[in-house]
N, CA and C of each residue as an Amber inpcrd file, in Angstrom:
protein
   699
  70.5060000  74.3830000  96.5390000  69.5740000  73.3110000  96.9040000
  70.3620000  72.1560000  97.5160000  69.9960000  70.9540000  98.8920000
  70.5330000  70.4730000  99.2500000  70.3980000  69.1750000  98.6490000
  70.7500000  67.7800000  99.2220000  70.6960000  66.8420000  98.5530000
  69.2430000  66.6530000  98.8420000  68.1850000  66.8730000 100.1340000
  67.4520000  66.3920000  99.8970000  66.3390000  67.3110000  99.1610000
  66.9160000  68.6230000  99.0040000  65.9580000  69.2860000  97.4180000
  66.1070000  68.8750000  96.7950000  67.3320000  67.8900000  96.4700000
  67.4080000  67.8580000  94.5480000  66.8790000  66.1390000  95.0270000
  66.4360000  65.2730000  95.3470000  65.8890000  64.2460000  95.8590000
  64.4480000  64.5810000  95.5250000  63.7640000  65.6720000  96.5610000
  62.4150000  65.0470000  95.7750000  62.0410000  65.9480000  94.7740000
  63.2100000  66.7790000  94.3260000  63.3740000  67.3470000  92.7240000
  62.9330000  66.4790000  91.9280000  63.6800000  65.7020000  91.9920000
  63.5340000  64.1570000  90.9880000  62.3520000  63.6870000  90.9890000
  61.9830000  63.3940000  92.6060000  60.6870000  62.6640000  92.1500000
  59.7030000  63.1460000  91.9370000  59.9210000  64.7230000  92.1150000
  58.7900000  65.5720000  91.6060000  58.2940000  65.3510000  90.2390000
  59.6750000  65.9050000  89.6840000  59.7480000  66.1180000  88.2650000
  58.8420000  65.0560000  87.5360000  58.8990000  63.7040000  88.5590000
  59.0790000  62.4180000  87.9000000  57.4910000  62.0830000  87.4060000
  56.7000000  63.1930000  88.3310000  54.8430000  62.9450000  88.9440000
  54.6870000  64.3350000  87.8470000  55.2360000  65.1670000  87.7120000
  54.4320000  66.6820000  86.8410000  54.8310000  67.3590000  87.7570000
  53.2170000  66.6900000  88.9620000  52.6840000  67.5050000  90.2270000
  52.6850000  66.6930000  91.4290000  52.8600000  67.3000000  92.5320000
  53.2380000  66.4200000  93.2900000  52.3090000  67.1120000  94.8690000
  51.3500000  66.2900000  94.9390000  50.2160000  66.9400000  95.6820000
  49.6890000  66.4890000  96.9020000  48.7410000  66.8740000  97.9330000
  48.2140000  65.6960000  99.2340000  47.8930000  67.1110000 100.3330000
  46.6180000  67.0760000 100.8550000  46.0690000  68.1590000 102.0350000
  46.0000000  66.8940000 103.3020000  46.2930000  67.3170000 104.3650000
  46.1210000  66.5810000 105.7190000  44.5640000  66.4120000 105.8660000
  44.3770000  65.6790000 106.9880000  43.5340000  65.6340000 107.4460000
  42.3780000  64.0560000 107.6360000  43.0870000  63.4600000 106.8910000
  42.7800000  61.6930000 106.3030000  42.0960000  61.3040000 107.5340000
  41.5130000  60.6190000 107.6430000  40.2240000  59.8670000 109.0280000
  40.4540000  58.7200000 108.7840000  39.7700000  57.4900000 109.3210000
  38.9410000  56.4650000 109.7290000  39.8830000  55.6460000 109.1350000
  41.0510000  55.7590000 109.9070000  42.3380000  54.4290000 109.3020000
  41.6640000  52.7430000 109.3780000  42.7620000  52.4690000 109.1420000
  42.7760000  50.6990000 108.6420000  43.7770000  50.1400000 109.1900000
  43.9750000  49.0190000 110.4170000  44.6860000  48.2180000 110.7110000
  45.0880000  47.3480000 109.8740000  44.6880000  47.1710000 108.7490000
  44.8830000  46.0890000 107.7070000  44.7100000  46.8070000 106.6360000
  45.5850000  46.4950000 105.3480000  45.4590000  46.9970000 103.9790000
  44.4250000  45.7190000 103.2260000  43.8150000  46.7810000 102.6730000
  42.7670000  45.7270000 101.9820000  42.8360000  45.6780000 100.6840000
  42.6560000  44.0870000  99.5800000  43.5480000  43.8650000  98.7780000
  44.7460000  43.6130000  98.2820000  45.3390000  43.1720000  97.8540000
  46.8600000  42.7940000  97.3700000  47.2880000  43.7270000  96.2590000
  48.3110000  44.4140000  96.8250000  48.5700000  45.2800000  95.5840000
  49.4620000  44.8140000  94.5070000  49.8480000  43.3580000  94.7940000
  50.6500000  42.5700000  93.6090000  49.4590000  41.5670000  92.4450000
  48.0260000  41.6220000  92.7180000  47.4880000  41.3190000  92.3090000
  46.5020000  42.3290000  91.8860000  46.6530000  43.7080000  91.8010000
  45.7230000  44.2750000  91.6050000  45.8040000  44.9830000  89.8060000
  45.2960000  45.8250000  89.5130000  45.2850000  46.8730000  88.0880000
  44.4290000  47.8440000  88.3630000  45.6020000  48.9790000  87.8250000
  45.5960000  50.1590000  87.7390000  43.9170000  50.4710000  86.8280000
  43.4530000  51.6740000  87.3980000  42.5630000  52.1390000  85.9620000
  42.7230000  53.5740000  85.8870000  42.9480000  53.4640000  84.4690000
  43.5580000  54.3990000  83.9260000  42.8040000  55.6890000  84.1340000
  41.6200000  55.7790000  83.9200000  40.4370000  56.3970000  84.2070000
  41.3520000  57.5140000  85.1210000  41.7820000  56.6840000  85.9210000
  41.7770000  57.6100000  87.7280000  43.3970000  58.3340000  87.7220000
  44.2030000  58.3020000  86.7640000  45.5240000  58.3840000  86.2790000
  45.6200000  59.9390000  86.0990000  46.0350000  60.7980000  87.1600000
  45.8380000  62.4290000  86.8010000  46.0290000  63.2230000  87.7350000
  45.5490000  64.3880000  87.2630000  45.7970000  65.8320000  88.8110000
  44.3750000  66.1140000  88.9180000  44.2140000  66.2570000  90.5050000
  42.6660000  66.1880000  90.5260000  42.6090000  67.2020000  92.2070000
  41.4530000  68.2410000  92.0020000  41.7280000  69.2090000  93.2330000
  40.7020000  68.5490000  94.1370000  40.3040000  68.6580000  95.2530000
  39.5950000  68.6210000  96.3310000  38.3170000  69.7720000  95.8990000
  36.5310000  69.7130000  95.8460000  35.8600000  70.2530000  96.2250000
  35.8740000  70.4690000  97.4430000  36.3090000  71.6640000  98.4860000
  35.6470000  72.1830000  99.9460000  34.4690000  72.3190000 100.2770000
  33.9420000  71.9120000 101.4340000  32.7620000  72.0220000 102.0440000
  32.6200000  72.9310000 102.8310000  33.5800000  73.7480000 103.3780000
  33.7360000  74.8170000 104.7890000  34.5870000  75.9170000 103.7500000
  35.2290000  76.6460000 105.1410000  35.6930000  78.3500000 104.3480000
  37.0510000  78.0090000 103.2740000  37.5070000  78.9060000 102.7660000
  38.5160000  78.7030000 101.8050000  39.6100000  77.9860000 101.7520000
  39.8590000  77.5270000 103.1250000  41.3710000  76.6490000 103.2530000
  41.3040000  75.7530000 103.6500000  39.6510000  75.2590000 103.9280000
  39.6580000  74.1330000 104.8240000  39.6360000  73.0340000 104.0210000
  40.1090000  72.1180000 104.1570000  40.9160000  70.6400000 103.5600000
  40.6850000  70.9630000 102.0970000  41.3800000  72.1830000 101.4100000
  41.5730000  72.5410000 100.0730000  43.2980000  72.2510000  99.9470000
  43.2290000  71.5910000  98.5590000  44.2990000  70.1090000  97.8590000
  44.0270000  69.9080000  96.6270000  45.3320000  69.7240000  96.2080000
  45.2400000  68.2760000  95.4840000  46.0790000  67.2240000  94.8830000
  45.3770000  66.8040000  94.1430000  45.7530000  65.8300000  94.4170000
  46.9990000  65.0350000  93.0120000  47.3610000  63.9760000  92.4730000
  48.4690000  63.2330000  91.9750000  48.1550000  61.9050000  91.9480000
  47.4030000  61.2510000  90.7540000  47.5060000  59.7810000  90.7510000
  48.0920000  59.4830000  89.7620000  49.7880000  59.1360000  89.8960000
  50.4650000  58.6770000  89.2250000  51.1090000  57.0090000  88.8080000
  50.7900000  56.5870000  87.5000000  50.8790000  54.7230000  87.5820000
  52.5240000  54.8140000  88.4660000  52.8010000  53.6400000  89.0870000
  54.2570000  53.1620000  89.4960000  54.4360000  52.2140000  88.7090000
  53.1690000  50.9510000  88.3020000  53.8110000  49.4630000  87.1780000
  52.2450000  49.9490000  87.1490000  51.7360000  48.7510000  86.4740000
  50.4950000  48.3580000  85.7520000  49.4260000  47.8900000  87.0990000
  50.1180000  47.8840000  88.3760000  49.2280000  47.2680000  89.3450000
  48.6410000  48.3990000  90.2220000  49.7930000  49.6010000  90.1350000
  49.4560000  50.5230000  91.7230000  50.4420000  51.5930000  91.1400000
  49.4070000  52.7300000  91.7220000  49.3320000  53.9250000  91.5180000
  50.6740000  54.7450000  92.8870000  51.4660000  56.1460000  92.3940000
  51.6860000  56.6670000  93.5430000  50.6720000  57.8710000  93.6490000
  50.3280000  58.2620000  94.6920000  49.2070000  59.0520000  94.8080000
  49.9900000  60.1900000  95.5870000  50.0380000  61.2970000  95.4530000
  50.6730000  62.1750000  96.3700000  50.1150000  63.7020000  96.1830000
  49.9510000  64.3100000  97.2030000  49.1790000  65.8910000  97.2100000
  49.9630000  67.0110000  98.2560000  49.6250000  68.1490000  98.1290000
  50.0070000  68.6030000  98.9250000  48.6930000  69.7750000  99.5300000
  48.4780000  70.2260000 100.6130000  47.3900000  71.1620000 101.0800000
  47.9160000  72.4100000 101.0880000  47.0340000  73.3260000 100.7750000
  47.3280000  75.0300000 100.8980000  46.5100000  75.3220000 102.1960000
  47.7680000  76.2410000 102.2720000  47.5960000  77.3110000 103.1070000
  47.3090000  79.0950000 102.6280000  46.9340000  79.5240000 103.3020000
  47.5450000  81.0140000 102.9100000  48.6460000  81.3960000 103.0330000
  48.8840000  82.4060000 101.9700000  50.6930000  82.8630000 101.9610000
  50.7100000  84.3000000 102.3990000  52.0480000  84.9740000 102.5510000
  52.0460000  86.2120000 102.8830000  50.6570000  86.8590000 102.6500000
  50.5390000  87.3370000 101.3530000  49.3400000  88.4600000 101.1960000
  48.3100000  88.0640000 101.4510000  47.4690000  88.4140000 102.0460000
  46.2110000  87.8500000 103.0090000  45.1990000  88.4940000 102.1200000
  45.4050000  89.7230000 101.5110000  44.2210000  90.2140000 100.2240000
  43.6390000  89.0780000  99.6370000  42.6310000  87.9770000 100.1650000
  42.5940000  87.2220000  98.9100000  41.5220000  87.1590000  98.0790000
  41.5550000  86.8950000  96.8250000  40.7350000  86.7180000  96.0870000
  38.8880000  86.4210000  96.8540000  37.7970000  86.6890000  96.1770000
  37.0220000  86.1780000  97.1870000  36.3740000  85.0260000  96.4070000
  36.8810000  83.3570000  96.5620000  36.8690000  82.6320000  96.0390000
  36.0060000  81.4660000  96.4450000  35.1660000  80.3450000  95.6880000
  34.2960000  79.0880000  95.8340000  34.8350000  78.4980000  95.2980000
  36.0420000  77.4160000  96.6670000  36.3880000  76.1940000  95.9940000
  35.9370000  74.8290000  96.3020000  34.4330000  75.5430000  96.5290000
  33.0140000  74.4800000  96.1500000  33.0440000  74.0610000  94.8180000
  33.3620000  74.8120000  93.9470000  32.9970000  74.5500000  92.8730000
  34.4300000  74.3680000  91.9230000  34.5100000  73.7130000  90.7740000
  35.5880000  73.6570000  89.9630000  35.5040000  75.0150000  89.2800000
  34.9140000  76.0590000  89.1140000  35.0810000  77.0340000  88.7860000
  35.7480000  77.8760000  89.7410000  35.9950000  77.8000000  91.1300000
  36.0650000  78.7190000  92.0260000  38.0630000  78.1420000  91.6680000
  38.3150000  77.3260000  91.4430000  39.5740000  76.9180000  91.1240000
  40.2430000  77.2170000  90.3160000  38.9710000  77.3760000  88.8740000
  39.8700000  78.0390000  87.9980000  39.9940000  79.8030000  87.7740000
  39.1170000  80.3580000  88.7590000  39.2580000  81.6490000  89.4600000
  40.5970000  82.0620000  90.1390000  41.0060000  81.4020000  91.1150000
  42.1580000  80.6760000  91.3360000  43.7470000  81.1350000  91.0590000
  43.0820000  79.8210000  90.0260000  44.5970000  79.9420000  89.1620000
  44.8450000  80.9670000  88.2650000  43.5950000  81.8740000  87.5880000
  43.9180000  82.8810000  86.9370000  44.3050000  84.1530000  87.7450000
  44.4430000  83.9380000  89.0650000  44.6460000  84.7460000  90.1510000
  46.1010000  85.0980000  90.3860000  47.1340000  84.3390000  89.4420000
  48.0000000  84.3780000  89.6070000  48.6370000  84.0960000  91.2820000
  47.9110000  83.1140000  92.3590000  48.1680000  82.9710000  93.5540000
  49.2850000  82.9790000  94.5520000  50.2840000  82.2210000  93.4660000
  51.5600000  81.9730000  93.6620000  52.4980000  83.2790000  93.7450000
  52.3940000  83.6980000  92.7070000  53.5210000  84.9750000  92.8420000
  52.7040000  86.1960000  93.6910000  51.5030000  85.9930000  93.4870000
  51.0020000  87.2910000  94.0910000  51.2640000  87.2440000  95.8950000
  50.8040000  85.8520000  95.9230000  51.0890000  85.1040000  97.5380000
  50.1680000  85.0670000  98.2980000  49.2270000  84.9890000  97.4570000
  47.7150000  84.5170000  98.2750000  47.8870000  83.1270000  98.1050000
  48.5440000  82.1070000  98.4490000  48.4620000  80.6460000  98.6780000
  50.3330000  80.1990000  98.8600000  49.9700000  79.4100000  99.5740000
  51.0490000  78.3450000  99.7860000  50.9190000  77.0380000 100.2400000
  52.0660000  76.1470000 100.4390000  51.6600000  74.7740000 100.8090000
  51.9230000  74.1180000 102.0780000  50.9360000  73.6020000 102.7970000
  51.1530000  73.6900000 104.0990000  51.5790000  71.9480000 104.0100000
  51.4800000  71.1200000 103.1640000  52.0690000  70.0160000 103.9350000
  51.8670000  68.6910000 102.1050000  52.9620000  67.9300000 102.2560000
  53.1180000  67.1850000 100.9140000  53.2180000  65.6540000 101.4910000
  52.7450000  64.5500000 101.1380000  52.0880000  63.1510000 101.1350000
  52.2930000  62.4060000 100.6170000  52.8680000  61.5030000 100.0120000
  53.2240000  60.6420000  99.2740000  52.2970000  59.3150000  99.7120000
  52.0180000  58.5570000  99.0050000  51.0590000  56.5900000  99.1170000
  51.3630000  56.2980000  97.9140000  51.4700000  54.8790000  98.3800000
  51.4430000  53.6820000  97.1040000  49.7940000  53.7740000  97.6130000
  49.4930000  52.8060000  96.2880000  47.3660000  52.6810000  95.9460000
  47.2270000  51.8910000  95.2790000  46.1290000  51.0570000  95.4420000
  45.9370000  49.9420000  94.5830000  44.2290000  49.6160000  94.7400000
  43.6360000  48.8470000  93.8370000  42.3940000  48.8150000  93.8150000
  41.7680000  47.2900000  94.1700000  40.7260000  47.1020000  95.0030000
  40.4950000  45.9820000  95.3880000  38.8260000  45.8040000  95.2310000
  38.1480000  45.0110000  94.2120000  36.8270000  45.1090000  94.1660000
  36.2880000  43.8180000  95.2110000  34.9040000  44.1820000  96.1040000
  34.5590000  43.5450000  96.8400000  33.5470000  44.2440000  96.8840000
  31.9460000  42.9550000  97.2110000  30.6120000  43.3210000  97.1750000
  30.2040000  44.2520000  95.9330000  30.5560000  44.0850000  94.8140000
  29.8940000  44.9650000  93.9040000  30.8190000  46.3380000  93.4200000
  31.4510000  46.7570000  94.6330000  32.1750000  48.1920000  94.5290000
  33.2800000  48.0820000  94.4010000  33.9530000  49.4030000  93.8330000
  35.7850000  49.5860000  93.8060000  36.1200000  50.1720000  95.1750000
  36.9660000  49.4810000  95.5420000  38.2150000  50.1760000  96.6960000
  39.2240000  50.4720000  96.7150000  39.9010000  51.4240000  97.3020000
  41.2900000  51.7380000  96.6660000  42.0850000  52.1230000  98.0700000
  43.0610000  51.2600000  98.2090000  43.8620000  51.6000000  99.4110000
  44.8470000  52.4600000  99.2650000  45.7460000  53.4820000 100.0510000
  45.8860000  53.9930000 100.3940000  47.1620000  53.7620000 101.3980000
  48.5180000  53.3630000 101.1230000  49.6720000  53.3380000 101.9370000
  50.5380000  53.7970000 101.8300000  50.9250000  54.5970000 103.1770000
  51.5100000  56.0840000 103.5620000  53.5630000  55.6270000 103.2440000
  53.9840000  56.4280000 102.6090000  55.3840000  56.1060000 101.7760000
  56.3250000  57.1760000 102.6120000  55.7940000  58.2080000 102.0240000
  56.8650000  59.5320000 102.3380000  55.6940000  61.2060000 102.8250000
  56.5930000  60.7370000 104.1820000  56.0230000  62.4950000 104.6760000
  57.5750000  63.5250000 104.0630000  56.8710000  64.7890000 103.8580000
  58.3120000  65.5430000 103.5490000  58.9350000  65.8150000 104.6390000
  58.6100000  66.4500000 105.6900000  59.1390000  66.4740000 106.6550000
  59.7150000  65.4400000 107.7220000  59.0350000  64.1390000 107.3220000
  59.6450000  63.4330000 108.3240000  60.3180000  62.1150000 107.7160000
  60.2620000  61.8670000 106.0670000  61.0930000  61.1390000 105.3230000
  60.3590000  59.9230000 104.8730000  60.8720000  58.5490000 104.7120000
  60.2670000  57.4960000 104.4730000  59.3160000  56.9350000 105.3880000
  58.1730000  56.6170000 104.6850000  56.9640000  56.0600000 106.5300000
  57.3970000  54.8040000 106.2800000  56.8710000  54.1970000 107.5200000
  56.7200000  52.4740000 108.0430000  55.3030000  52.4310000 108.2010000
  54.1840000  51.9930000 107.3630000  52.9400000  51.9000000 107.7100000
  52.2700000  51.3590000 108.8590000  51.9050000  51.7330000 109.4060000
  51.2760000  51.2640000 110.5620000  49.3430000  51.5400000 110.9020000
  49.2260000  52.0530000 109.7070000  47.6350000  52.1890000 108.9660000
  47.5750000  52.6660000 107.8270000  46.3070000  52.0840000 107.2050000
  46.3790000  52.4450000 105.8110000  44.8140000  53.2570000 105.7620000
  44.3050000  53.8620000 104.5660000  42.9470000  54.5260000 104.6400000
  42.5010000  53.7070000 103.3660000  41.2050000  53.4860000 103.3780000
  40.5440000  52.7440000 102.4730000  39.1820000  53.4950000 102.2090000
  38.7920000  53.4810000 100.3870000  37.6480000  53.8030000  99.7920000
  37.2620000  53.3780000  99.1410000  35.9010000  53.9640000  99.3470000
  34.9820000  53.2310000  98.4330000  35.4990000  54.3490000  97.2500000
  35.3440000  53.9710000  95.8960000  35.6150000  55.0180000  94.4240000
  34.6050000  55.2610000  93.6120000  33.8720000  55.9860000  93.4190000
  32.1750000  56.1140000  92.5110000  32.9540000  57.3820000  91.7290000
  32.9510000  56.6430000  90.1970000  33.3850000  57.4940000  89.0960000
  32.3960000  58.3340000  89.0280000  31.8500000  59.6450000  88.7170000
  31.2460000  60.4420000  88.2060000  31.6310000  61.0030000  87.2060000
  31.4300000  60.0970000  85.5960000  31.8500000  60.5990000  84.6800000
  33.4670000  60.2750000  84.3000000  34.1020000  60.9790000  83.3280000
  35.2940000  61.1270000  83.3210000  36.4180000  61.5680000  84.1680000
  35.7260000  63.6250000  84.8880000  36.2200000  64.2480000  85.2200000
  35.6420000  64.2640000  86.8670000  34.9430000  63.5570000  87.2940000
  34.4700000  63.4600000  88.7230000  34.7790000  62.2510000  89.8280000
  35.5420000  62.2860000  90.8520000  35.3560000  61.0480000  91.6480000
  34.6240000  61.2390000  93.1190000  34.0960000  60.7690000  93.7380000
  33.5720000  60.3180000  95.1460000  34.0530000  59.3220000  95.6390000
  34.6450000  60.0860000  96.4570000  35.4600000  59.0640000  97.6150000
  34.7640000  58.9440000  98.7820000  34.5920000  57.7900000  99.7600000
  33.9180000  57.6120000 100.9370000  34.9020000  57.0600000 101.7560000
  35.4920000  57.2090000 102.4340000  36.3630000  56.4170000 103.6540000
  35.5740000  55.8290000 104.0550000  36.4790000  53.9570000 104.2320000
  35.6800000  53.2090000 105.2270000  36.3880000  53.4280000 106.7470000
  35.3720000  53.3390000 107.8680000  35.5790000  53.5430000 108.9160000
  36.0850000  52.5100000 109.7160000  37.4390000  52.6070000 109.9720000
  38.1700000  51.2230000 110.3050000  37.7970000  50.7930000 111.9450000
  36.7480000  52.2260000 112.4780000  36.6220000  51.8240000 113.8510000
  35.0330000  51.6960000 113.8980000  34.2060000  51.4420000 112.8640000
  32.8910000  51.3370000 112.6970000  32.6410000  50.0370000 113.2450000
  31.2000000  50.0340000 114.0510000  31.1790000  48.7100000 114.2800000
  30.9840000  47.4330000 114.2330000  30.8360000  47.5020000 112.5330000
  31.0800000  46.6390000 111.8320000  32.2560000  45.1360000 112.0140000
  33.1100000  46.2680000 112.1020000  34.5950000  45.5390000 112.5250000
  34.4650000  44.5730000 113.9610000  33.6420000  45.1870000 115.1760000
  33.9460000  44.5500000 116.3370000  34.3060000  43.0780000 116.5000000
  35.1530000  42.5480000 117.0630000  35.2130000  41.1250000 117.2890000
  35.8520000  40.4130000 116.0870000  36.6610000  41.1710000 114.7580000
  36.9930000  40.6170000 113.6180000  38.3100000  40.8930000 114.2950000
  39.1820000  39.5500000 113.5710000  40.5040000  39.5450000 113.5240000
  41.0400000  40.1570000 113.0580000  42.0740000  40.7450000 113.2270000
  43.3050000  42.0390000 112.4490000  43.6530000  41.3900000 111.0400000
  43.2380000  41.0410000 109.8980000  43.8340000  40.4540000 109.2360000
  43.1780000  40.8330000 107.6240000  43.3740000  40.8280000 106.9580000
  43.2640000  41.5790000 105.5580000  42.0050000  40.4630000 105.0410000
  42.2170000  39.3390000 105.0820000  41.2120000  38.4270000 104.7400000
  39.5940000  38.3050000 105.5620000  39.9070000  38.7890000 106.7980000
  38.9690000  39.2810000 107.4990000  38.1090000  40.4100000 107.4000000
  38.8310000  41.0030000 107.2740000  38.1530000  42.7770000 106.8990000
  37.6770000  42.8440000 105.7640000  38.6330000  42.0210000 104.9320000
  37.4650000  42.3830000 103.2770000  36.6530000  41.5280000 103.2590000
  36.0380000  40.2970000 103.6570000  34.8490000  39.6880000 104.0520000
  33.7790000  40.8480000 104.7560000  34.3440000  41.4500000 105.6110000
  33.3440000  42.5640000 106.5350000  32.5790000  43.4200000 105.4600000
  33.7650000  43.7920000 104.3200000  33.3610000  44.9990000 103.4480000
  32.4710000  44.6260000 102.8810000  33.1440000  43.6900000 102.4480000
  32.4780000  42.8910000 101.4210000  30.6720000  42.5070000 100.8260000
  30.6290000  42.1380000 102.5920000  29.0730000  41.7890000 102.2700000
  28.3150000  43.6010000 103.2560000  29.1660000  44.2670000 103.5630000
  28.7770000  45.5420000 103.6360000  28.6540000  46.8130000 103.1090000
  29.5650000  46.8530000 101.7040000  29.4270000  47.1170000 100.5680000
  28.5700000  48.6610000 100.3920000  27.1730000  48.3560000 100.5740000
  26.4550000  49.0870000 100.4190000  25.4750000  49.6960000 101.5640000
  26.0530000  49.3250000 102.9350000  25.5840000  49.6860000 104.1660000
  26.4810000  50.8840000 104.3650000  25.5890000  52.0390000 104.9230000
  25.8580000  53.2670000 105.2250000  27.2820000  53.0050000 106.6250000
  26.8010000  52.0400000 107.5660000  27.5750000  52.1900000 108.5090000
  29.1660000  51.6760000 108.3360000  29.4730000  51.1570000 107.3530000
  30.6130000  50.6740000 106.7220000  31.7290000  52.2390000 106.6370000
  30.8760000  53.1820000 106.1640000  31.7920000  54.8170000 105.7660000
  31.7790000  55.6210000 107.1220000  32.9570000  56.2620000 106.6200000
  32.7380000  57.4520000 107.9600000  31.2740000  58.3980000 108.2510000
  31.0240000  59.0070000 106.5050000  30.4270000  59.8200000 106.6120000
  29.0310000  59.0300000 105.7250000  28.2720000  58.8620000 106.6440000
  26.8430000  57.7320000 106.4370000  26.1710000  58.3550000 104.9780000
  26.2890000  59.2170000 105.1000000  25.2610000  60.8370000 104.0270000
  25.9360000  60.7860000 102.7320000  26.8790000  60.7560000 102.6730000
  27.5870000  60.9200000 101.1810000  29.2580000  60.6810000 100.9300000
  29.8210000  61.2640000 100.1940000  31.2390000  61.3310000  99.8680000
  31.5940000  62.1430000 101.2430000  32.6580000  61.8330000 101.5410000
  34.3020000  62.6150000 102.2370000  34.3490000  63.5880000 101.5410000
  34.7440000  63.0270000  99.8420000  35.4770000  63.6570000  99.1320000
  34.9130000  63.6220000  97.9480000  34.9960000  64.8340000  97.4280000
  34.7660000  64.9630000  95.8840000  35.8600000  65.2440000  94.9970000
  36.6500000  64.6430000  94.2560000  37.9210000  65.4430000  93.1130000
  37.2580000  65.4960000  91.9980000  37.8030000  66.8270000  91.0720000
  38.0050000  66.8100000  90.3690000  38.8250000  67.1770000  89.2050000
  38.4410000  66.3560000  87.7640000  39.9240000  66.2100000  86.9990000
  40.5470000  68.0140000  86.2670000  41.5610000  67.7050000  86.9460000
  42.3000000  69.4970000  86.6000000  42.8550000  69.3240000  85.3730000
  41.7010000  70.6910000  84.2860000  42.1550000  70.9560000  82.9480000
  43.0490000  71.2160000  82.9280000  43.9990000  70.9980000  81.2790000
  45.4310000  71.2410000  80.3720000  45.4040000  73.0060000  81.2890000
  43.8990000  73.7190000  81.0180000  44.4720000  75.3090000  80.9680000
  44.7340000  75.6630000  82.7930000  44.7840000  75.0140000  83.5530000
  44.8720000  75.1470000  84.5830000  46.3030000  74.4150000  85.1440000
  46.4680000  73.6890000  84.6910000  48.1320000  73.0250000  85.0760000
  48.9850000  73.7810000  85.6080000  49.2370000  74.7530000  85.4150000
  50.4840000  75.7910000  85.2950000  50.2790000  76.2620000  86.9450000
  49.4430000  76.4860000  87.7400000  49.1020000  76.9700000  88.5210000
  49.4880000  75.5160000  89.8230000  49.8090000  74.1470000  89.0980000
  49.6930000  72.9260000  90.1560000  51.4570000  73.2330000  89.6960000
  51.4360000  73.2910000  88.7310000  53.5090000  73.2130000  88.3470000
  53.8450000  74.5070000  89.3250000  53.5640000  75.7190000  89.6800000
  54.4470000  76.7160000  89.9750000  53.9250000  76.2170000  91.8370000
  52.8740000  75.4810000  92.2340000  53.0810000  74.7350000  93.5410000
  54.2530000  74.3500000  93.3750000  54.2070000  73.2660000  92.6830000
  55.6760000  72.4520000  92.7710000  56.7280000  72.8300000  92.9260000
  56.8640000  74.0770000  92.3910000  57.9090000  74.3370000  92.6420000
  58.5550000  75.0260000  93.9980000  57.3860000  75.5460000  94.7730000
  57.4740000  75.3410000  96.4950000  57.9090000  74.6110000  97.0120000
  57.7600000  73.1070000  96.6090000  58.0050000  71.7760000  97.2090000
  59.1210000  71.8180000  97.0780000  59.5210000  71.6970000  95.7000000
  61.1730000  71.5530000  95.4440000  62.1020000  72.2430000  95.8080000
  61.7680000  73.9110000  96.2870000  62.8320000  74.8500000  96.7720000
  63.0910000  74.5890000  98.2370000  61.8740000  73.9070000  98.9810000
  62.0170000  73.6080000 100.8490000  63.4880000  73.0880000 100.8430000
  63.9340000  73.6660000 101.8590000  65.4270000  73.3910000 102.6390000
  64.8780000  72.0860000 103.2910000
């Protein structure tokens, strides 16, 4: 293993699981909230997979919300792909059952899955108009090393329960925004009193995203990912 396997060895080790699928939309010229003034909730502190809406691989993940201090979270995932053996299971990862189908599938060694790409963000939570938001700033691609942010992604957060979240991306090019200054104090005024207007999100209809929280008996199946991550040259 080279130095930079045994690098994010470490910081693997450091998360459990260390997770994130591509595909993120409707960036943010401005980070919204202060993440030196913000707090963590614990609630959201965990390994959590992606419900899919399309065929088996499409933006299927997951995910890593790990505390960094008491203010902000590191959030990091990685997305599957298919692996060598193409036999695959015939699986619904619509559903949290189709996941834990899955993992009893033994995926990994058999090689019906692999990981097509790993994510790293700092996160922090910013309440405005009534709702939670949680930003979203890009740290470490694996392949291409430490980021310099130059957009961030922002959501709305609707707990469902313990084990459920709904995420909505706000749409940083909605036209809401038109004619507002680039500036963090600006934009969360926009949200703010928009809150609960459809045209504020990407997707007007509902969640982006649905996670949910990945049981003790399913773990083993996010650890032997990891360990993909950690063997990459």
């Amino acid at each position: 293993m080279n130095s930079k396997s045994r690098s994010l060895s470490g910081a693997a080790l450091t998360l459990v699981v260390i997770p994130i699928f591509a595909g993120l939309l409707a960036c943010m010229p401005v980070p919204i909230g202060d993440p030196e003034r913000s707090r963590i909730d614990p609630e959201l502190t965990g390994v959590w997979v992606t419900l899919t809406s399309n065929e088996f691989f499409s933006e299927a993940g997951f995910y890593v919300f790990e505390p960094y201090d008491k203010r902000t979270w590191l959030v990091a995932g990685m997305g599957l792909v298919e692996g060598d053996n193409q036999d695959l299971p015939d699986l619904d990862l619509t559903t949290y059952d189709g996941w834990v189908e899955l993992a009893a599938a033994d995926p990994v060694n058999k090689g019906y899955v692999s990981i097509e790409s790993m994510v790293v963000y700092k996160a922090w939570l910013k309440k405005l108009g009534g709702e939670v938001f949680m930003t979203w700033e890009p740290k470490l691609f694996l392949d291409e090393g430490i980021a310099e942010p130059e957009v961030w992604f922002t959501y709305r957060v609707i707990k469902k329960g313990h084990d459920r979240i709904e995420m909505h991306y706000v749409d940083g090019e909605s036209d809401l925004f038109d004619d507002v200054d680039e500036t963090r104090r600006a934009y969360e005024r926009v949200i703010s009193r928009n809150a609960d207007n459809p045209e504020l999100y990407a997707d007007e209809d509902g969640a982006d995203v649905v996670l949910v929280r990945v049981q003790d008996a399913e773990l083993e199946l996010f650890e032997e990912l990891l360990n993909i991550v950690v063997s990459w040259d």
